[in-house]
Legacy VTK file of the C-alpha trace (Angstrom):
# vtk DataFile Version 3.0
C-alpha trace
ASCII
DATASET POLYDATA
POINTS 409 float
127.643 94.294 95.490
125.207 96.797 97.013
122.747 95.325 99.872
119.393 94.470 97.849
122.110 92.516 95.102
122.927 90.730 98.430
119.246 90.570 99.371
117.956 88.844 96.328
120.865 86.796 96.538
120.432 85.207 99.266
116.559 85.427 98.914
117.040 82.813 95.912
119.312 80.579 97.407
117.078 80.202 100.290
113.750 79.700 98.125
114.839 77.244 95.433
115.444 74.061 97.353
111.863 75.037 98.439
110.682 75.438 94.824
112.090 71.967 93.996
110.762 70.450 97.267
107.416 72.041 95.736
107.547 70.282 92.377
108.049 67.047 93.156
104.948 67.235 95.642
102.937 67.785 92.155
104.838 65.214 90.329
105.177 62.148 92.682
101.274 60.685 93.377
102.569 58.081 96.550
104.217 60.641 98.929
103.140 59.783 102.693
102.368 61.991 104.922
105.317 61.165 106.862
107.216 61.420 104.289
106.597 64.433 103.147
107.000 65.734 106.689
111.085 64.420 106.469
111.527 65.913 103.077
110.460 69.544 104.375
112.697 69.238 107.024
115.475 68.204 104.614
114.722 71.154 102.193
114.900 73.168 105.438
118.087 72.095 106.210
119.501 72.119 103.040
118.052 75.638 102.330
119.993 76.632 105.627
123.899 75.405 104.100
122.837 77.174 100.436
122.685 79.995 102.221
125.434 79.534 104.591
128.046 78.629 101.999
127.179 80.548 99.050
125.270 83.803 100.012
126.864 87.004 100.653
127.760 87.141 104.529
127.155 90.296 106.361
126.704 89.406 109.811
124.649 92.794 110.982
122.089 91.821 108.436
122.290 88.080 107.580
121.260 86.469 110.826
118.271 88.651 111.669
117.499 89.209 107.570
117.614 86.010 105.983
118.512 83.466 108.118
115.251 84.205 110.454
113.018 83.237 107.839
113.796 79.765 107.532
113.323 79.554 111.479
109.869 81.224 111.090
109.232 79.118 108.128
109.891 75.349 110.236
107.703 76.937 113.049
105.028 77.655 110.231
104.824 74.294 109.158
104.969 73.086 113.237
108.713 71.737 112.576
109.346 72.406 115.585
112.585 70.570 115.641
114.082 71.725 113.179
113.283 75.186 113.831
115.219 74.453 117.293
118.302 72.791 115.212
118.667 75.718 113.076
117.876 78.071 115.780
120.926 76.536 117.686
123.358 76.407 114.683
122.568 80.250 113.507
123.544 80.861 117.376
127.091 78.756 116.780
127.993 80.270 113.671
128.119 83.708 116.056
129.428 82.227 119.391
132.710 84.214 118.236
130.578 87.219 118.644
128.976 87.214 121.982
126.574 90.248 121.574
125.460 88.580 118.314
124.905 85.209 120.009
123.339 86.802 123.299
120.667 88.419 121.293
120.102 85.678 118.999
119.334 83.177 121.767
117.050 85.836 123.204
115.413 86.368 119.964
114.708 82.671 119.161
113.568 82.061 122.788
110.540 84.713 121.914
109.592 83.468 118.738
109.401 79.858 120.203
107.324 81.132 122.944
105.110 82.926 120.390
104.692 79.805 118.719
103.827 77.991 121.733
100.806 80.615 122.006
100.442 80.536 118.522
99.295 76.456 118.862
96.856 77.296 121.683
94.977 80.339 120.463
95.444 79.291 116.611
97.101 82.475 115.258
96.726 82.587 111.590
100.103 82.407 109.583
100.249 86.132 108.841
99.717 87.467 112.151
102.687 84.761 113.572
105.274 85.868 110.930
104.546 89.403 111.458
104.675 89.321 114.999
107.443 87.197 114.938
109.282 90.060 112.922
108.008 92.312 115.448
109.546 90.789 118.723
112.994 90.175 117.078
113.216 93.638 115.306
112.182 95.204 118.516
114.764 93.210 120.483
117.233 93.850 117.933
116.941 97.961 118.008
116.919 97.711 122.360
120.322 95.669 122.152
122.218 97.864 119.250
120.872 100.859 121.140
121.990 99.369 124.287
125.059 97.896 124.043
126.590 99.354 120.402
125.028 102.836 120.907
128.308 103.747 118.710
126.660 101.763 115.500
122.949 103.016 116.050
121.847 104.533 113.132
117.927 105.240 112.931
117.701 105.814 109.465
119.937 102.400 108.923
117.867 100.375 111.502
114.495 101.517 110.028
115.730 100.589 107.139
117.157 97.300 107.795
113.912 95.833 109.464
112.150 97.063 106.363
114.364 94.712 104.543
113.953 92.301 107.319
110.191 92.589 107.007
110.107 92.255 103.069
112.080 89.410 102.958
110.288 87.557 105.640
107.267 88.238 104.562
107.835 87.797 100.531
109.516 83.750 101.552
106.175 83.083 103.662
104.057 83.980 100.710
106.011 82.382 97.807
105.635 79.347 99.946
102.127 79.794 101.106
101.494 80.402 97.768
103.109 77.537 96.082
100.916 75.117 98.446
98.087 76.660 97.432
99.321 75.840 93.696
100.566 72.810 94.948
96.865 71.663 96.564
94.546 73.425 93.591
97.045 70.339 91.418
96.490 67.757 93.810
92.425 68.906 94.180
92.397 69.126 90.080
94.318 65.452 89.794
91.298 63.749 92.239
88.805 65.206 90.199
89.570 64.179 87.452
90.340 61.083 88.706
86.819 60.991 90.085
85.614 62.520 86.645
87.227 58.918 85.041
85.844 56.611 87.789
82.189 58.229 86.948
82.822 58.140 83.223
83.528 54.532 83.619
80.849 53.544 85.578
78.129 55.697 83.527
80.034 52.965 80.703
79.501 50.186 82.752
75.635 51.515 83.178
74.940 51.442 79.691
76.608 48.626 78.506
75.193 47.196 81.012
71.638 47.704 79.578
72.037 45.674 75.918
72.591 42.365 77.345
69.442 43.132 79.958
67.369 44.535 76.842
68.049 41.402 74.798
67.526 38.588 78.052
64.326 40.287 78.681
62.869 40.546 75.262
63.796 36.713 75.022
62.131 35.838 78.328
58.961 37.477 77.058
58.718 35.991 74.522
59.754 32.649 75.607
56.897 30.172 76.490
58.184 27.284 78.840
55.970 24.978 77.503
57.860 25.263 74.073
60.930 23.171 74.227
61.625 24.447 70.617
61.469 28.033 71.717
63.669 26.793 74.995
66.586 25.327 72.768
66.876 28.625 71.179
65.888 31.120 73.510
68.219 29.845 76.608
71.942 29.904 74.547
71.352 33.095 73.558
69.975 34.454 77.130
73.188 32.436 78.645
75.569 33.905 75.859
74.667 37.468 76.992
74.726 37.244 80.751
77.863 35.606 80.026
78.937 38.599 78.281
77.831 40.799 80.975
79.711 39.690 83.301
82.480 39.416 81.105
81.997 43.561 80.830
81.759 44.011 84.894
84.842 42.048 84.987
87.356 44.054 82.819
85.382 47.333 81.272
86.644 49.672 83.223
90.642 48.617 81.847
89.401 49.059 78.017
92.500 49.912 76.576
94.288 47.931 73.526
96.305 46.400 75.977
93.820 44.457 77.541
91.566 43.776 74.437
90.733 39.724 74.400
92.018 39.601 70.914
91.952 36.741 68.706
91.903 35.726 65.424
87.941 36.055 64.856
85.833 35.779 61.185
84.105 39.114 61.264
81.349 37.817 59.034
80.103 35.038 61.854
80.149 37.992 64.292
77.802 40.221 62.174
75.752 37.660 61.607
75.551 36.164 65.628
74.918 39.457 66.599
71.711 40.145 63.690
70.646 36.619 65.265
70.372 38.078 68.717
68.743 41.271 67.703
66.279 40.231 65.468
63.097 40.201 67.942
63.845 43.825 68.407
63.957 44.228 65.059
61.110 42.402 64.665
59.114 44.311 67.162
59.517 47.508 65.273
58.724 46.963 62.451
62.065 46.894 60.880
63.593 45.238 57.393
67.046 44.144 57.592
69.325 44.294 54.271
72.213 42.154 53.712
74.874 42.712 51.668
77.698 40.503 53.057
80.666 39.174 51.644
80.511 35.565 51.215
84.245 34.886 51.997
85.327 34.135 55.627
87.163 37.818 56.647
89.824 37.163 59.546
90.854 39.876 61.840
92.706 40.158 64.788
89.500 41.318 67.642
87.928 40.789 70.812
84.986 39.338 69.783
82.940 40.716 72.935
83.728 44.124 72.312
83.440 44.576 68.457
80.381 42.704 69.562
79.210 45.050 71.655
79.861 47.939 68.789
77.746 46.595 66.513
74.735 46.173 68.834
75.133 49.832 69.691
74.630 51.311 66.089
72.169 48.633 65.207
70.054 49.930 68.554
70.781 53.051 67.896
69.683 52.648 64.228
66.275 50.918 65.630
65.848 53.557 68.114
66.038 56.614 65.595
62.889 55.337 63.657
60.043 57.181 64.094
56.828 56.291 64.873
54.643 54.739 61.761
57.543 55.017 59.476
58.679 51.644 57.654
62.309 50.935 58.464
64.922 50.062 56.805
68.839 49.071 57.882
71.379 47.821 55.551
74.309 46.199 56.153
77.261 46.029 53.754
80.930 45.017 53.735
83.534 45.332 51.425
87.547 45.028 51.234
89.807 47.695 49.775
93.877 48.189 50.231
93.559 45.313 52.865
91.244 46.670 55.059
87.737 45.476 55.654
84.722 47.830 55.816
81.498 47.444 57.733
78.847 49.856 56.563
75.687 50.345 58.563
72.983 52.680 57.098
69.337 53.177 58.151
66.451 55.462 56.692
65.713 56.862 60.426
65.427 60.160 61.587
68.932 61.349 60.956
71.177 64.415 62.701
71.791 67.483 62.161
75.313 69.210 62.026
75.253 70.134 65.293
74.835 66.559 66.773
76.778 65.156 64.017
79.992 67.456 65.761
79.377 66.682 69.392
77.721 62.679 68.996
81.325 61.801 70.023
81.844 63.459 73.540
81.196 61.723 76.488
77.541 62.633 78.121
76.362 64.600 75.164
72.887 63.158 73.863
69.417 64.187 72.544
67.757 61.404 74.136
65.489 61.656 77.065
66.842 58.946 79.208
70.157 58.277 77.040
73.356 58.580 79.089
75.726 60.123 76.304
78.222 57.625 76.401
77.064 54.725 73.518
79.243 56.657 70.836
81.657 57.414 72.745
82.250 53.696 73.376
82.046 52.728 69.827
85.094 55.013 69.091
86.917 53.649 72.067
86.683 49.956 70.942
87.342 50.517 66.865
90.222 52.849 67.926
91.556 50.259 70.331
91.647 47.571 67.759
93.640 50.152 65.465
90.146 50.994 63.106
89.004 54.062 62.189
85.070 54.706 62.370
83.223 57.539 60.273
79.756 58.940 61.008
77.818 60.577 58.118
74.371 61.797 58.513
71.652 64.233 56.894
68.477 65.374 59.286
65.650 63.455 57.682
67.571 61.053 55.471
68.767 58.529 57.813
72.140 57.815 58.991
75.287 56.299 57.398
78.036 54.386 59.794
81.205 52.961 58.412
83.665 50.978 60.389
87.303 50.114 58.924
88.884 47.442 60.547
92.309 46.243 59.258
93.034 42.369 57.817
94.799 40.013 59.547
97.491 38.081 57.301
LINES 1 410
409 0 1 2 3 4 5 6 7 8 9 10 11 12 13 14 15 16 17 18 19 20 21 22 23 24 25 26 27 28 29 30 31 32 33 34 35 36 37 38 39 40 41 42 43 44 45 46 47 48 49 50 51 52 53 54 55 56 57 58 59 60 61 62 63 64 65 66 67 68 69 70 71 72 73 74 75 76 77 78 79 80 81 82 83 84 85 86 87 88 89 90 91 92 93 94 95 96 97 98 99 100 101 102 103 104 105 106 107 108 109 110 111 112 113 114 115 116 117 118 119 120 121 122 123 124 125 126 127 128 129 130 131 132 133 134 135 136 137 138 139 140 141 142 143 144 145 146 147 148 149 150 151 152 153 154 155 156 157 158 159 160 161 162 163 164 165 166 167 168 169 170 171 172 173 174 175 176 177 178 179 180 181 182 183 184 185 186 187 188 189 190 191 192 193 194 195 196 197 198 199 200 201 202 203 204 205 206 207 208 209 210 211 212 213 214 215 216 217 218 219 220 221 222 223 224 225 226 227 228 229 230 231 232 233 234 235 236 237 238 239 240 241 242 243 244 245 246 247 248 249 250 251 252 253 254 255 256 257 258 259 260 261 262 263 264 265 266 267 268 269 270 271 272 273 274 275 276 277 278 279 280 281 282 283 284 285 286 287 288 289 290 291 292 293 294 295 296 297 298 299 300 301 302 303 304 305 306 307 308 309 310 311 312 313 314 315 316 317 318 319 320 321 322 323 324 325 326 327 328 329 330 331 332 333 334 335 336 337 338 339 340 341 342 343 344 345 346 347 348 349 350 351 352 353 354 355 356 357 358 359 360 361 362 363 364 365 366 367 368 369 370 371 372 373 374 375 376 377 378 379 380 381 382 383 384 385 386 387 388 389 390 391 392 393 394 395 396 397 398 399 400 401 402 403 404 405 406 407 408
């Protein structure tokens, strides 16, 4: 085995418990700080006995080659300890050669001192490693010239702290590189994080808005005077803030796992919710269509939610009328291979293709003060209750919304 065989060798034993150490840094997402701290000085340690058991000994090279870098490495990352501990045991494996351990100690005294300075002036990582290989190779040609004049060799020395300064060097950036990978994951996992926490509350936001829409057109148009207008204003106003706060409570967690489900007659909820939206339909100008099928339909929902669908396309329906144009939404259902259909289709303003492909990602609206995130939601809710939901629309011939919702037996 010729010496770079034994180089690479060596090279990989010493990096891979690193490597792994690396890895599960990306994977694990509860890793103290202190803990962290113990596991580097395990991987340390344990990089230290790979090498010491299984690489390819050559005690003129090994010590000041390989076995230096994992010193330089624990004063690196300020364990200073273990740099000490391994410092000490590289010195026992050669007490049998006392030359070997006499320069070692001296060497290791240096770079300790060096790092001492290095903690008061703040010398960057490069500069200590590079230094560092600069005192020991320099002490390391004085004592071979010194005291085994017999063995000096200038083209071998030259060439062995070439080696020395490759390998030291290439460890220090695989590692300084893999924290770099290691923090660009971590960085990318908090922003995205982030990126859900704001897509959930921009949610929250809009949802947020329909109950407040309806309470307020109700409490305009509510005269206290009328007790009439009282006994059917005020359930609906308290049904909605109920609901709202039923949405702060739990929205963020919308999943099918946490869906309120129940066995629910879809037919009463389209018609509660036309019954709570009919002053805004009212107020523009708007003629509803029925189409409904008389028979009580049972499926297995969260009322609130599906709820909250259907108020979103109906509002969005409303919304897409344009000014001085009569209005028209129709509402249909039907059953077919035991699954119930909701279709909702208005004569508004319509879409084109190119809002027809993107209506479904998060953000992405043509309205002025819309937030994006209305469809979006829709999808969410009919996908958590195992539905499927289909959008079909032409630019200037309205738009055509069909939900599919399956039976409950």
């Amino acid at each position: 085995m010729n010496l770079f065989q034994i180089i690479f060798l060596d090279v990989v034993l010493l990096i891979f418990p690193i490597l792994v150490y690396l890895l599960y840094l990306t994977t694990n997402k509860n890793i103290t700080k202190k803990s962290k701290k113990l596991y580097l000085s395990l991987v340390l340690i344990t990089s230290f006995f790979m090498l010491y058991n299984y690489g390819v000994d050559t005690p003129r090279l090994l010590p000041v080659l390989v076995l230096n870098s994992i010193v330089i490495l624990s004063y690196l990352e300020d364990r200073y300890v273990i740099a000490n501990i391994l410092s000490i045991l590289i010195i026992l494996i050669y007490s049998n050669f006392f030359n070997y351990t006499f320069i070692l100690f001296i060497i290791y005294i240096l770079i300790s001192l060096l790092y001492l300075v290095r903690k008061k002036i703040k010398l960057n990582n490069l500069l200590f490693v590079n230094l560092s290989i600069a005192i020991s190779s320099i002490v390391y040609f004085i004592w071979v010239y010194k005291y085994n004049n017999e063995f000096f060799n200038l083209d071998v020395m030259i060439y062995i702290v070439i080696c020395y300064f490759f390998i030291v060097n290439l460890i220090s950036f695989m590692y300084e590189t893999g924290k770099k990978i290691l923090e660009t994951h971590l960085t990318y996992k908090e922003l995205q994080q982030e990126k859900q926490i704001r897509l959930s509350l921009f949610k929250i936001t809009h949802e947020i808005k329909n109950p407040i829409a309806v309470c307020k057109c109700y409490l305009d148009m509510i005269n206290v005077k009328d007790t009439n207008q009282i006994e059917r204003y005020v359930p609906i106003i308290k049904s909605e803030i109920e609901r709202l706060l039923s949405l702060l409570q739990d929205f963020l967690l919308i999943n099918k796992d946490n869906l309120d489900l129940d066995i629910m007659d879809f037919n009463m909820l389209i018609e509660d919710t036309i019954h709570k939206l009919e002053p805004l339909l009212k107020d523009n100008n708007i003629n509803l269509e029925l189409n409904i099928l008389d028979d009580e339909i049972y499926i297995n929902g969260d009322y609130n939610r599906l709820s909250q669908v259907l108020i979103n396309i109906m509002k969005n329906s409303i919304e897409a009328m344009p000014e001085n144009h009569k209005g028209k939404i129709k509402i249909k259902t039907k059953i077919k291979d035991n699954k119930y259909y909701l279709v909702v289709e208005d004569n508004g303003e319509g879409m084109n293709k190119e809002v027809l492909d993107n209506m479904k990602k998060p953000f992405y609206t043509t309205k002025k003060r819309g937030s994006g995130l209305g469809v979006s939601l829709i999808y969410e809710i009919v996908e958590a209750h195992n539905g499927k939901i289909e959008y079909s629309s032409e630019y200037g011939k309205g738009t055509k919304v069909t939900i599919q919702l399956p039976i409950y037996e």
